[in-house]
C-alpha positions as CSV (number, residue, x, y, z in Angstrom):
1,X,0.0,0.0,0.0
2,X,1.2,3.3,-0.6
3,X,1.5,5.8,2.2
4,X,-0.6,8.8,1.3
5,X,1.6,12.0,2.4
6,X,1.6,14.6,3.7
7,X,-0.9,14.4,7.0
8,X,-2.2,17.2,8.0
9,X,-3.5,18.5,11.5
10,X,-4.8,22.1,12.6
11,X,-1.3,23.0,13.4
12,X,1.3,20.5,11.9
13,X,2.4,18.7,8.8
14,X,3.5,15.2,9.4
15,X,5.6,13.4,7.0
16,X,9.0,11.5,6.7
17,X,12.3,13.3,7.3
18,X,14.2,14.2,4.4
19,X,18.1,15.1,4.2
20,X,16.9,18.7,4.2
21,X,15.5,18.3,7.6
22,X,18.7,17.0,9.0
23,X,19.7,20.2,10.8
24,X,16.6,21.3,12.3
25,X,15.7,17.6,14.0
26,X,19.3,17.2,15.2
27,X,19.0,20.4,17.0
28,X,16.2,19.6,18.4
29,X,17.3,16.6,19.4
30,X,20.3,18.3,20.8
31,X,18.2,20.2,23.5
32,X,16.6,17.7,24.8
33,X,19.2,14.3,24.6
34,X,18.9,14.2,28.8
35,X,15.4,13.5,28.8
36,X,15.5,10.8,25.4
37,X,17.9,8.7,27.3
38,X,15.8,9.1,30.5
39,X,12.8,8.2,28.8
40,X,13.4,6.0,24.8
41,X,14.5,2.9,24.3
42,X,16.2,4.0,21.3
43,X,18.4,6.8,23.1
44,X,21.8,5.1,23.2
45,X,25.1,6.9,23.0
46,X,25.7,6.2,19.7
47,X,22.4,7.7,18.5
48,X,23.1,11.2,19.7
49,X,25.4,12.4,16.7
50,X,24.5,13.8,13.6
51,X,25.8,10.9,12.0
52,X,23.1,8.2,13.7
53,X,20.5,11.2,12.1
54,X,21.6,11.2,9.0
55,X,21.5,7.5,8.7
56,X,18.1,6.6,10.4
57,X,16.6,9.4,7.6
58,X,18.2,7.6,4.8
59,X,16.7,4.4,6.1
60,X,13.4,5.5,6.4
61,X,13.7,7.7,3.0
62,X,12.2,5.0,0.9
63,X,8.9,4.8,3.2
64,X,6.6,3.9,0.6
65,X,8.7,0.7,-0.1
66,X,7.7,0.1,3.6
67,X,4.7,-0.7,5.6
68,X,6.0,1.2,8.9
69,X,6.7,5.0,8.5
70,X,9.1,7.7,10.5
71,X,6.7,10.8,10.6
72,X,8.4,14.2,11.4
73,X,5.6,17.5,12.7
74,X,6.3,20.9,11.5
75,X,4.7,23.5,12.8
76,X,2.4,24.9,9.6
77,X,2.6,28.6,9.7
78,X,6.5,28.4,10.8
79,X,8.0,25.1,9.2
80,X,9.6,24.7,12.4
81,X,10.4,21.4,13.7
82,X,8.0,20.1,16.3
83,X,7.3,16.3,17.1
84,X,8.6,12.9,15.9
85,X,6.5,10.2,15.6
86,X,5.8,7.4,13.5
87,X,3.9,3.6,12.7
88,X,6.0,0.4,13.1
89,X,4.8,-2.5,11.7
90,X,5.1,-5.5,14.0
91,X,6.8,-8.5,12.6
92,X,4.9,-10.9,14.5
93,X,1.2,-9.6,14.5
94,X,0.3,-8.3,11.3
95,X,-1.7,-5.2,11.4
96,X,-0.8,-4.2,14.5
97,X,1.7,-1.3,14.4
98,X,3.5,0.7,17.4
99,X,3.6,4.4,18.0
100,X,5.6,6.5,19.9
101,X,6.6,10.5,20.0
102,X,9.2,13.4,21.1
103,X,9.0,17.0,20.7
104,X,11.1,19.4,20.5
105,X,11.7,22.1,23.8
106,X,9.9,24.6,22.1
107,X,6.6,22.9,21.7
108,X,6.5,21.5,24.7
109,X,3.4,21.4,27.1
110,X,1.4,22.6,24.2
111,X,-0.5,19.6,23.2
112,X,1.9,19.1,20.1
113,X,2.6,15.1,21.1
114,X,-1.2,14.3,21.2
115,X,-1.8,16.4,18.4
116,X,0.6,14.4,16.5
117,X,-0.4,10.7,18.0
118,X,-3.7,11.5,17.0
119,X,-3.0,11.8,13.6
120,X,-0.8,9.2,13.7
121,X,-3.3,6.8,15.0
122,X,-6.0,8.0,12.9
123,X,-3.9,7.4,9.8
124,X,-2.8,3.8,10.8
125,X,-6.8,2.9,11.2
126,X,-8.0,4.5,8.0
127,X,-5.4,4.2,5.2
128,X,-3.3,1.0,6.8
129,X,-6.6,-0.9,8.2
130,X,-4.5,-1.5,11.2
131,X,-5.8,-3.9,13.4
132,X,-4.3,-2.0,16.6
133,X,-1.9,0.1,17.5
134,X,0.6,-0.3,20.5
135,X,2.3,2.1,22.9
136,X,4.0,2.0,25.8
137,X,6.1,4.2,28.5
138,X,8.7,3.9,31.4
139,X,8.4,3.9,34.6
140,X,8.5,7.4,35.8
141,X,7.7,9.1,32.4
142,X,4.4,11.2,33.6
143,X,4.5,13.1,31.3
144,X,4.1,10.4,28.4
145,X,1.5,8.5,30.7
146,X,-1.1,11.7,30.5
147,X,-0.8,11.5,26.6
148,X,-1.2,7.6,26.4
149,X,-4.3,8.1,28.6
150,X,-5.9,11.4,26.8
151,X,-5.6,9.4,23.4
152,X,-7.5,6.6,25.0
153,X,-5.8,3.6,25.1
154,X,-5.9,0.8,27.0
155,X,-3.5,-0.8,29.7
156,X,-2.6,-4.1,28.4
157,X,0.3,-5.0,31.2
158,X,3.3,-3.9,33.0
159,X,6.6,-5.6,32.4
160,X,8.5,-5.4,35.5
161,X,12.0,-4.1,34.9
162,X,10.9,-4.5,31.0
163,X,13.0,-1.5,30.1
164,X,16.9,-0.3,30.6
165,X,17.0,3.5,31.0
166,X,19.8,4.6,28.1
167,X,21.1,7.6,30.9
168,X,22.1,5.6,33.3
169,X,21.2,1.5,32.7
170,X,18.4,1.6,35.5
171,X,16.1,-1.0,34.9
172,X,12.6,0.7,34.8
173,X,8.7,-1.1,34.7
174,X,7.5,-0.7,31.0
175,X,3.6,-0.2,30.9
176,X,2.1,-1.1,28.0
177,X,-1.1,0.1,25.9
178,X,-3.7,-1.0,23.1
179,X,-6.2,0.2,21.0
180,X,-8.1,-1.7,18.9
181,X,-10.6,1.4,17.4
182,X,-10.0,5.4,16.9
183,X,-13.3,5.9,18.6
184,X,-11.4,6.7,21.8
185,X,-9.0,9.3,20.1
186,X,-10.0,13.1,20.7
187,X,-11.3,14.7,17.6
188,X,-9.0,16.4,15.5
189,X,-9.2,17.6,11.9
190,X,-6.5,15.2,9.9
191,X,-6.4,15.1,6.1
192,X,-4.2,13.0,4.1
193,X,-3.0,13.5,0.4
């Protein structure tokens, strides 16, 4: 299937990164490496340099070769660089994909992660006829639990110690979250191309 892009919400575009977005997402990234390698999975050492950037975007540059897709927000009236998100397709339960976000400093506490996951999700159910989509967060991360709960998913388990923290290797509880409908996701305007 091919991925229909750009989305579009009230106050982002989503779509994959490019080359051109390098810059802009590594800065980003930049400001707030502490809290990725408190809080993602994916926040090792070796993912903070440009480098690690430039090669996950070339990766995930032939999207529509691919049923998961990186998704990058920008802000519509700046172009700035806002949220990361995306759809990975599971390997081992088809049409069930996982979701997960950061923002950048700047659009923080601003609603820009939900904005994005809704969009997101909303996507995954109507162009991908996902079957459900995943999430989860660590231990601690209360900030990610109030989004997981505002976009309505449900508590599936926690994984005790189910999760290294990339900072400092503390093993951390993982809960995780389903959703098997978008009729629990706020309302948002989201087109598609």
């Amino acid at each position: 299937m091919k991925h229909a892009m750009p989305i579009v919400t009230p106050r982002l575009i989503l779509r994959p990164p490019t080359l051109a977005d390098l810059d802009a997402i590594q800065t980003a990234k930049e400001e707030v490496w502490h809290d990725l390698q408190l809080w993602m999975s994916w926040a090792h050492d070796d993912q903070r340099p440009r480098s690690a950037l430039e090669a996950y975007i070339r990766q995930t540059m032939d999207y529509q070769n691919r049923d998961s897709v990186a998704l990058c927000g920008f802000e519509r009236t700046t172009g700035e660089f806002a949220v990361s998100t995306g759809l990975e397709l599971s390997e081992s339960e088809p049409g069930v994909y996982e979701t997960g976000y950061w923002v950048a400093r700047k659009f923080r506490d601003r609603g820009i992660a939900t904005e994005a996951a809704t969009a997101a999700i909303r996507y995954a159910f109507h162009h991908l006829s996902a079957r459900s989509i995943t999430i989860g967060y660590l231990q601690g991360n209360e900030a990610s639990r109030r989004i997981v709960e505002k976009l309505g998913f449900t508590k599936l388990r926690v994984l005790p110690e189910g999760a290294v923290r990339c900072l400092d290797g503390t093993r951390l509880d993982r809960h995780e979250y389903a959703m098997a409908s978008p009729a629990s996701v706020p309302e948002l305007k989201v087109t598609w191309v």
